[in-house]
VMD Tcl script that draws the C-alpha trace (Angstrom):
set ca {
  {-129.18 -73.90 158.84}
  {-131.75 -76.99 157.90}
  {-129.39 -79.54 159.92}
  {-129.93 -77.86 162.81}
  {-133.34 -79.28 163.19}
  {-132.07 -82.64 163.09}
  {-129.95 -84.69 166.36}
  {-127.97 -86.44 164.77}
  {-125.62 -86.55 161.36}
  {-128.00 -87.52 158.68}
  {-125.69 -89.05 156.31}
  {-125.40 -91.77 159.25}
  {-128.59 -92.46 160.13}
  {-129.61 -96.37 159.55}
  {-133.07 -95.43 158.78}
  {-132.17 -92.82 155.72}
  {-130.43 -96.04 153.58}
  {-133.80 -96.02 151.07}
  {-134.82 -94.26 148.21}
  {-137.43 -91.42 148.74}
  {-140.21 -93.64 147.44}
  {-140.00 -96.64 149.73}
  {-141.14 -94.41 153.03}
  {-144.87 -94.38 151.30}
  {-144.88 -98.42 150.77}
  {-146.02 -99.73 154.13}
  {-149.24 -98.02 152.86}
  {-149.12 -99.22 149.73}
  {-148.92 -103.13 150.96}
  {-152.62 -105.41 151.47}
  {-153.87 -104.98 155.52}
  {-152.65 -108.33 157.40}
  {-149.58 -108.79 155.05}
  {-147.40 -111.19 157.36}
  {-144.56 -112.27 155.30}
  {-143.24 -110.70 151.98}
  {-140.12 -112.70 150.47}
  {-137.95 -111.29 147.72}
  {-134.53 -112.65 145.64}
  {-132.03 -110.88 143.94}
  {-130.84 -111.93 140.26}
  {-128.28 -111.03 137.85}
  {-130.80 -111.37 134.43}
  {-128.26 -111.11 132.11}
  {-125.03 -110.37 130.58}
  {-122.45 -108.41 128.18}
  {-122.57 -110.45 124.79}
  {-118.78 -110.36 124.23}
  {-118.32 -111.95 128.01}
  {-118.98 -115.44 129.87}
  {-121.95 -116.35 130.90}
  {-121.57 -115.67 134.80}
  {-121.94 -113.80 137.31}
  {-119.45 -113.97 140.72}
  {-120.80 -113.56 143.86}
  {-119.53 -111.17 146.48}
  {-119.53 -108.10 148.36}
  {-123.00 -109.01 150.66}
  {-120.81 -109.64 153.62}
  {-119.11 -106.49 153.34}
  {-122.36 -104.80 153.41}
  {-123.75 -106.89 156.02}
  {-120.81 -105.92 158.66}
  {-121.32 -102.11 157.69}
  {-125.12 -101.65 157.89}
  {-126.94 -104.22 159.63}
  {-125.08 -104.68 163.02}
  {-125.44 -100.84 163.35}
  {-128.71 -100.31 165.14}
  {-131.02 -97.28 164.72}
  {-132.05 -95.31 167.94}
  {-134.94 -93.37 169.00}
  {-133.13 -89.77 167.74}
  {-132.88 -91.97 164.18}
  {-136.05 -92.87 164.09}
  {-136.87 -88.31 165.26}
  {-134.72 -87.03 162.70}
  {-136.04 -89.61 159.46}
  {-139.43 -88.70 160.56}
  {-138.92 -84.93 160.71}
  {-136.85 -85.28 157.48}
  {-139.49 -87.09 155.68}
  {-142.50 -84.86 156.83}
  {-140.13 -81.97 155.07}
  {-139.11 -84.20 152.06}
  {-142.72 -85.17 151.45}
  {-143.19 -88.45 152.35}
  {-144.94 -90.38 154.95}
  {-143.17 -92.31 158.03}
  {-143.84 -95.30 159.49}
  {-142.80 -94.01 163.19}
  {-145.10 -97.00 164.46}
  {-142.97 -99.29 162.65}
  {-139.53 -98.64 163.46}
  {-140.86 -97.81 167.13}
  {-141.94 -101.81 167.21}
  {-138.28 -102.67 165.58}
  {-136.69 -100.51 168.24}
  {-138.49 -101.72 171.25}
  {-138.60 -105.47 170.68}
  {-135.20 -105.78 168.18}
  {-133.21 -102.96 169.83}
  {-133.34 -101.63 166.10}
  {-131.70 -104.18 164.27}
  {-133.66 -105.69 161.40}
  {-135.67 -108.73 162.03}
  {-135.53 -110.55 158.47}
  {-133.40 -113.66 157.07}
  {-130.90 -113.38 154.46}
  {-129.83 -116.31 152.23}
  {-127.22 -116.12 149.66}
  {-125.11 -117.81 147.52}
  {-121.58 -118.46 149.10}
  {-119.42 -115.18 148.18}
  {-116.70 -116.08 145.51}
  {-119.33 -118.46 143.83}
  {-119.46 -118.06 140.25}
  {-122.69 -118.31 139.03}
  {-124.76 -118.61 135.29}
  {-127.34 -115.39 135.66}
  {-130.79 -116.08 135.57}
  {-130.21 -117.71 138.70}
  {-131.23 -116.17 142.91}
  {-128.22 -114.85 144.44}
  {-129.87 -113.72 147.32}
  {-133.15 -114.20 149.12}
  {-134.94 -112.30 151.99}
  {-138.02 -112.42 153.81}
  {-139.10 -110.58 157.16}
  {-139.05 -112.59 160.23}
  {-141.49 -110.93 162.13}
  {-145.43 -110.67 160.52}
  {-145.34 -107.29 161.28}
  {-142.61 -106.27 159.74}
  {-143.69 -107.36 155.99}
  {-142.93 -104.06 154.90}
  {-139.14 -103.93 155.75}
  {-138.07 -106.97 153.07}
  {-138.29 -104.34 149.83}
  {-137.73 -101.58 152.10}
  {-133.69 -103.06 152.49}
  {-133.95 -103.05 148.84}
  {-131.51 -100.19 148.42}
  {-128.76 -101.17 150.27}
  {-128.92 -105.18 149.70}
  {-128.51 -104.40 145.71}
  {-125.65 -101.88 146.93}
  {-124.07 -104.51 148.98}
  {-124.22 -106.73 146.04}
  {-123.68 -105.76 142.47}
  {-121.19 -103.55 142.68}
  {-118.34 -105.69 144.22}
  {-119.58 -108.65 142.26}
  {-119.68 -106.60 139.21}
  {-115.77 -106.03 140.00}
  {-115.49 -109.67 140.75}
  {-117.00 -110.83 137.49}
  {-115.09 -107.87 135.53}
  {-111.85 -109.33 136.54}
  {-112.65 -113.23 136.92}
  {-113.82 -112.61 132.63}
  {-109.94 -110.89 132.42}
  {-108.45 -114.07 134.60}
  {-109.81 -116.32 131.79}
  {-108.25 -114.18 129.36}
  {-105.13 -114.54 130.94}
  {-104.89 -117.97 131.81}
  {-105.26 -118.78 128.09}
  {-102.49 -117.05 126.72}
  {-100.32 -118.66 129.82}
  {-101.20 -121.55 128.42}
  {-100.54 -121.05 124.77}
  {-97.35 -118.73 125.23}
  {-95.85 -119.41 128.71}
  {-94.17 -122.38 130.82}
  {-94.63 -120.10 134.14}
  {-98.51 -120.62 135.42}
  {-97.46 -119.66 138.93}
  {-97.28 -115.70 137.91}
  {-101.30 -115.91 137.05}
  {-102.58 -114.16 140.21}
  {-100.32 -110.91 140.03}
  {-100.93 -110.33 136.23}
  {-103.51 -107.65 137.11}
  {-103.01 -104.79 139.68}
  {-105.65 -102.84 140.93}
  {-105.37 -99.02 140.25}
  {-108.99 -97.75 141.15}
  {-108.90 -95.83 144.37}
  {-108.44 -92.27 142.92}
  {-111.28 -93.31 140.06}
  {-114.02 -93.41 142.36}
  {-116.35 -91.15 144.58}
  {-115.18 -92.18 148.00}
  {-114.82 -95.03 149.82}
  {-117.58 -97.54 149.42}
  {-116.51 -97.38 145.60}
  {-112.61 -98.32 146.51}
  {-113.97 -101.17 148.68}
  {-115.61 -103.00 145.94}
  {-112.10 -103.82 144.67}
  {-112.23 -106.72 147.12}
  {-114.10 -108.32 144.36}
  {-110.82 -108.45 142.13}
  {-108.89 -109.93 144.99}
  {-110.59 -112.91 144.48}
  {-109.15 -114.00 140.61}
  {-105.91 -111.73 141.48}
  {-103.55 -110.75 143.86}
  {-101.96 -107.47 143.28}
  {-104.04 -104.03 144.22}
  {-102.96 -100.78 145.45}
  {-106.10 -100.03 146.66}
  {-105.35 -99.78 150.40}
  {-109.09 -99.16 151.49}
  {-110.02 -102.22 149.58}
  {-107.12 -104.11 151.43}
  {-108.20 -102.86 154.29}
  {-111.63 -103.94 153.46}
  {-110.70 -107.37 153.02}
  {-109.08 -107.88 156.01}
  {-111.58 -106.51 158.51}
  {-114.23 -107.86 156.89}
  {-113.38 -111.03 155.17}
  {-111.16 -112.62 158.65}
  {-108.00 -112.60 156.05}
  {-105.47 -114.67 157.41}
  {-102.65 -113.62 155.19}
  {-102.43 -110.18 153.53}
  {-104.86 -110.50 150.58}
  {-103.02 -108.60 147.92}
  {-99.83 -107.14 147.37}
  {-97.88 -104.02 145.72}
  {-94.23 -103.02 145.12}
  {-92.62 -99.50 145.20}
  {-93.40 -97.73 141.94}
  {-92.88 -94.50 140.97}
  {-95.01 -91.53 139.35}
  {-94.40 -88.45 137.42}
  {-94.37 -86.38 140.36}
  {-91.03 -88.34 141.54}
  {-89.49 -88.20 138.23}
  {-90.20 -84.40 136.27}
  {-88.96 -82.68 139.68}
  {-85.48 -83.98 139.10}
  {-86.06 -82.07 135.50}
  {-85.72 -83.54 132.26}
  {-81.70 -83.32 131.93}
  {-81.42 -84.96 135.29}
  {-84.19 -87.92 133.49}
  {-81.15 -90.57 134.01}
  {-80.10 -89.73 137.25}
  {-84.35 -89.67 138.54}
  {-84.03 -93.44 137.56}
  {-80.42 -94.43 138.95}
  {-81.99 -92.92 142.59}
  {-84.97 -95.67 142.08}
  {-83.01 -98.68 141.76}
  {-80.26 -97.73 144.13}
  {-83.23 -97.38 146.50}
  {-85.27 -100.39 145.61}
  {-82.89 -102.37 143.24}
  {-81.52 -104.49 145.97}
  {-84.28 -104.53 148.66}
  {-87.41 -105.64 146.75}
  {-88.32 -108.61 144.42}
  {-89.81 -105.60 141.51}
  {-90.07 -102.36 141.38}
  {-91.61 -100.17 138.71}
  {-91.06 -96.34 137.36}
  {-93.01 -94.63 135.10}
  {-90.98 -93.71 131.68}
  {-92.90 -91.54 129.35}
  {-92.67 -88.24 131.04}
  {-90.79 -87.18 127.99}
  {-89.46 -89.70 125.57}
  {-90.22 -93.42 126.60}
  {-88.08 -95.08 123.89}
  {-85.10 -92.73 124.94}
  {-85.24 -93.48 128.52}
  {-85.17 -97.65 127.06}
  {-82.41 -97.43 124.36}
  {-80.61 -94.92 126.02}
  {-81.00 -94.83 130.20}
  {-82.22 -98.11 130.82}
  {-80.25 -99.85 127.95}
  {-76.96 -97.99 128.01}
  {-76.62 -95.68 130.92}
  {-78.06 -97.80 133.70}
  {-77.88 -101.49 131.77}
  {-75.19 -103.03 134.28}
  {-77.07 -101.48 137.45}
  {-79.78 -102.97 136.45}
  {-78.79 -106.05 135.40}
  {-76.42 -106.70 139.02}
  {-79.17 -105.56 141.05}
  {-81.53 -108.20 142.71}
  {-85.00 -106.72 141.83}
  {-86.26 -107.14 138.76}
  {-87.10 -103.44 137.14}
  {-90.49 -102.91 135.74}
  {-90.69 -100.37 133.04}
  {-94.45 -98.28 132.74}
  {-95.47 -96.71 129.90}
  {-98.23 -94.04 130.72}
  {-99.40 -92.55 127.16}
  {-100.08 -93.79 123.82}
  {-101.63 -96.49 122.10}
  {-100.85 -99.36 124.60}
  {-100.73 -102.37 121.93}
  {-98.42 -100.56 119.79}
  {-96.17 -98.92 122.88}
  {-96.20 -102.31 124.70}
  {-94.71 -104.38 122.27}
  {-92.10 -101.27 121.37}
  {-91.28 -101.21 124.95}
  {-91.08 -105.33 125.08}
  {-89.06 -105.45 121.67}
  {-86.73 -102.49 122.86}
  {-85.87 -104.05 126.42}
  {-85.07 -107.08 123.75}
  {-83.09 -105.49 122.12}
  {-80.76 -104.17 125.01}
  {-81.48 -106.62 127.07}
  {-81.74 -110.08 125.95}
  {-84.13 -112.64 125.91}
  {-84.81 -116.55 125.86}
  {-87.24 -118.97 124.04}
  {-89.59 -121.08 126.65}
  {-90.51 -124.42 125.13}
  {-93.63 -123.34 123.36}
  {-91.75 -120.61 120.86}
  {-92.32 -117.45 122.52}
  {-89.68 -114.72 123.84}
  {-89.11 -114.12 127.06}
  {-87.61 -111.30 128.41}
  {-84.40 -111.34 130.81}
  {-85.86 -111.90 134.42}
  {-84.38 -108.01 135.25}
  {-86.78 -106.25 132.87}
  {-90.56 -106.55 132.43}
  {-93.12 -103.81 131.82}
  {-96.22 -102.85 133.49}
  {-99.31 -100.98 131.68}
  {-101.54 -99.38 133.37}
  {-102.96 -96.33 131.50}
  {-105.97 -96.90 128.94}
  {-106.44 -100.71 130.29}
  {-110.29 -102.45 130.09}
  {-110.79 -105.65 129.00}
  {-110.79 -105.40 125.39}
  {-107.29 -103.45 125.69}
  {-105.58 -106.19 127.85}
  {-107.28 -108.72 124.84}
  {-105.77 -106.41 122.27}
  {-102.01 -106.28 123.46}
  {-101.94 -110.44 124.29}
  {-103.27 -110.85 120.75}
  {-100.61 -108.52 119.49}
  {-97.86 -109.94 122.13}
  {-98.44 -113.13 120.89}
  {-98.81 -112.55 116.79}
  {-95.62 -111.59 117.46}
  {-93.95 -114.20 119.46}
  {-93.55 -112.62 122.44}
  {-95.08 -114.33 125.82}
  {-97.42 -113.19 128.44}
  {-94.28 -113.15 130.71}
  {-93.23 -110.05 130.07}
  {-96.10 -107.93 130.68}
  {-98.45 -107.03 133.66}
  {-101.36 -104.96 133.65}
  {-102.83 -101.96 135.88}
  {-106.29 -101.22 135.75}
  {-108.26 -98.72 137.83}
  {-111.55 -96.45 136.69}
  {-112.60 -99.35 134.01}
  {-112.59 -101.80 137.25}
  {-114.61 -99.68 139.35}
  {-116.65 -97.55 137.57}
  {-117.13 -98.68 133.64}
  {-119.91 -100.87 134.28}
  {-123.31 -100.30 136.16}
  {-126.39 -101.75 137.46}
  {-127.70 -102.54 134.10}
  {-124.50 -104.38 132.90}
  {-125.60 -107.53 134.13}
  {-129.42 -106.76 134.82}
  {-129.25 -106.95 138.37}
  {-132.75 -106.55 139.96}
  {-134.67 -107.48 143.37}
  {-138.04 -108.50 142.72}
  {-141.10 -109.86 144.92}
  {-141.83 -113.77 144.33}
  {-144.11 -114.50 147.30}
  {-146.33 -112.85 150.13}
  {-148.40 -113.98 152.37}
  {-151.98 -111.93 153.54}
  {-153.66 -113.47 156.77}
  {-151.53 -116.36 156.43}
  {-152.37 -117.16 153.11}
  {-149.59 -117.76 150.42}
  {-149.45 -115.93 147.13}
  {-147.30 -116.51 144.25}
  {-146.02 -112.90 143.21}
  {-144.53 -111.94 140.12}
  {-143.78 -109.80 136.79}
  {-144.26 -109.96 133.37}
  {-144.36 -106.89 131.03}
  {-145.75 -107.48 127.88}
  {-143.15 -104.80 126.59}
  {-140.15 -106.59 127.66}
  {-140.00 -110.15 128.54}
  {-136.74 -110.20 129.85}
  {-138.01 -108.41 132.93}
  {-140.19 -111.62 133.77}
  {-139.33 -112.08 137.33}
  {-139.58 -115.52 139.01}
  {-142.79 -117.27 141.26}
  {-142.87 -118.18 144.63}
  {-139.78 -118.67 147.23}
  {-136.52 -119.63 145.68}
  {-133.95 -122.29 146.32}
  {-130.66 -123.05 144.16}
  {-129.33 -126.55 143.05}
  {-126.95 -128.33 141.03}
  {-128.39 -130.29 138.33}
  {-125.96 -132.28 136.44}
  {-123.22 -129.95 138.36}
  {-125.01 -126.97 136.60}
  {-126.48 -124.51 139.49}
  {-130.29 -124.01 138.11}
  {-132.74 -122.11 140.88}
  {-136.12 -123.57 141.27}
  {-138.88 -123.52 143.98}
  {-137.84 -124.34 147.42}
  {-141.12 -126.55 147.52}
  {-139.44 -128.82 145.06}
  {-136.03 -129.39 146.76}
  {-136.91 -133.04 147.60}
  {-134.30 -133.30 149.70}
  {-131.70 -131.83 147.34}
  {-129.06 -129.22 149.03}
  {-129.81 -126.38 148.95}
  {-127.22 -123.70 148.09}
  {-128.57 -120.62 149.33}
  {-127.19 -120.29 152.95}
  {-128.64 -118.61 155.40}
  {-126.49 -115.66 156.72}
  {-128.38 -113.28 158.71}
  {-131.30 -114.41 160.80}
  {-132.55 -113.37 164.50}
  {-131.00 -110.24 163.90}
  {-127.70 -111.05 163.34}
  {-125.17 -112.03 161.21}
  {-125.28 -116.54 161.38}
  {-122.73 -117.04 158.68}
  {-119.12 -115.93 157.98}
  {-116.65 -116.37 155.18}
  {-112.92 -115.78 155.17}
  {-110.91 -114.65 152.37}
  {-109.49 -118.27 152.05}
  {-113.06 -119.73 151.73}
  {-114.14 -116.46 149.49}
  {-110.96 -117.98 146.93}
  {-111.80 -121.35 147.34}
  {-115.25 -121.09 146.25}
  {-114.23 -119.55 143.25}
  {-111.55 -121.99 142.63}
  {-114.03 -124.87 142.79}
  {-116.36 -122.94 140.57}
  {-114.83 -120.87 138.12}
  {-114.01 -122.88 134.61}
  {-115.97 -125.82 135.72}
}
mol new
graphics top color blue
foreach p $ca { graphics top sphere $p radius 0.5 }
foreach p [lrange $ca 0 end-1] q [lrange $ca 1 end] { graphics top cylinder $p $q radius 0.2 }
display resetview
């Protein structure tokens, strides 16, 4: 067996975090290259969203994989794996970064505070080596600084473009603004590879509230200082707790739910459709079980599971009307007795959730009465490319001597990258990035967050929230 070569588990091993390609660069790079300093940029964005871009996710990745040194077997095994891969090693390298940094990574980070939200075409993150002979490690930590970055800010953004979505139709169709940060539940742990993926719902805990994503509440938590618990769930069933009881026994699966939950817990939800959705409303829910429910404390959260979701949504909302009453809030719209709401969770994106609060409200009914799960289109419908995120080179230095660095292909001039070493502003409370040569005094709003081989700068989850708060809308 091959991995009986190596010492250690490879999949662990600090030093095999790069692409194939990157071993071969420290002999790519001029002779005396002392500093090389590189940014990281969302370039651009979906044409049906906002304009932004919100920042998190690089402290997550910080914690994981930069306070974990590398040791001398590290350093054995990526040489030995290399040689057999086909690539050449820089043993002399990490030796240096071993001996005099006890294998942590001597470069600085800057980045924009995490829950920022931020126009793209603007730095999010800079980094240059600390040490002039270690010039070759800034694009080297390419990989895993764009891994620590657009994926949980991708999430972030996702959901922050679905907040604004929300809060609008609160405002046209509700009197209740306080239920905005539990309007979207995250569903994405099973939609993803493993756990890296889950984590990067701790972007959407930053315009919401409600996840059952326990690694990413985990996530947040451990890695965020979270004072309070950062998002929140209720018991809910699934098909699996409702088709064992068999489909003559449907009412009775139901009555067990709310006698356990009814009484004990502010909502609870059960799936409906596992045979006839409409039946178990106008029939179970409506008839059977209508005074249980309605004398229990909890409010009951209905979930359809199948179907169209605009057109089963406002069924399910008009039929729980029908049965169950409902009251006009001062701007016109119906709102459903407090016992009864639904939840939908299967087929949601954010064009769906735009399609069924256009439809909700065309026909009078408010945003009240319906939540919304979402779980592989949070995760894993977007990419890289969605928003253009890139890492380029902007300045180097040879024998001391400074040098601009940059892009521009001729066949694609959005790919232009930018000149020299970045700073961030506010001009006329608009962030714009510029050179850091021509702050003149003006703050600067990259932060520095790892430097002398350690993490300088912290956020909480409170501060993470905040800095969106002060940010998003504005």
């Amino acid at each position: 067996m091959i991995k009986q070569k190596f010492k250690r588990n490879l999949v662990t091993n600090p030093i095999l975090k790069s692409d194939s390609y990157k071993y071969s660069h420290f002999l790519q790079l001029k002779k005396k290259t002392n500093l090389i300093s590189s940014y990281i940029e969302a370039r651009s964005y979906p044409d049906d969203r906002p304009n932004y871009v919100v920042v998190a996710g690089n402290q997550m990745y910080m914690i994981e994989y930069l306070t974990e040194p590398f040791v001398m077997e590290h350093i054995d095994d990526a040489e030995l794996f290399c040689e057999m891969h086909g690539e050449p090693f820089n043993r002399e390298g990490y030796e240096y970064i071993l001996e005099k940094y006890n294998g942590y990574w001597p470069v600085e980070i800057e980045a924009v505070s995490e829950g920022t939200v931020l126009p793209t075409g603007n730095v999010v993150l800079q980094i240059n080596n600390e040490d002039d002979k270690c010039a070759w490690v800034t694009s080297w930590l390419e990989t895993q600084l764009l891994r620590g970055t657009w994926p949980t800010s991708n999430v972030a953004t996702l959901t922050a473009n679905i907040r604004e979505l929300i809060e609008d139709y609160i405002e046209v169709t509700s009197d209740d603004p306080d239920q905005l940060p539990f309007k979207l539940h995250g569903f994405g742990a099973r939609g993803v590879s493993g756990g890296d993926g889950a984590r990067t719902e701790v972007g959407a805990m930053i315009p919401f509230m409600g996840s059952d994503t326990v690694e990413a509440i985990a996530a947040a938590i451990q890695y965020y200082d979270s004072t309070d618990m950062p998002a929140f769930s209720i018991p809910a069933a699934e098909h699996a707790t409702i088709t064992p009881w068999g489909r003559m026994f449907e009412a009775d699966a139901y009555e067990n739910i709310i006698d356990a939950f009814g009484d004990k817990y502010h909502h609870y939800a059960i799936v409906s459709d596992s045979y006839n959705i409409f039946n178990a409303i106008n029939n179970i829910y409506g008839t059977k079980l209508k005074e249980k429910i309605l004398n229990s404390k909890g409010t009951l959260v209905v979930r359809p599971d199948s179907g169209y979701p605009p057109d089963v949504v406002l069924k399910c909302i008009e039929a729980l009307g029908d049965h169950f009453g409902y009251t006009m809030n001062s701007k016109g719209y119906k709102v459903l007795n407090p016992k009864v709401r639904v939840i939908q969770g299967d087929g949601i994106d954010y064009d769906m959730i735009k399609e069924i609060l256009r439809l909700l409200a065309v026909n009078k009914w408010a945003i009240d009465n319906i939540a919304f799960g979402m779980g592989g289109a949070m995760l894993q419908h977007h990419n890289r490319d969605t928003y253009g995120w890139a890492m380029k080179c902007s300045y180097t230095e040879v024998d001391g001597i400074g040098i601009d660095v940059y892009k521009d292909p001729i066949t694609d001039s959005g790919k232009k990258s930018k000149k020299g070493i970045q700073a961030l502003i506010k001009e006329d409370g608009v962030f714009k990035t510029i050179r850091k040569e021509d702050l003149n005094g003006r703050k600067n709003y990259l932060v520095v967050v790892y430097s002398g081989c350690k993490i300088v700068k912290y956020y909480t989850m409170d501060e993470v929230r905040a800095n969106f708060v002060a940010t998003f809308r504005k």
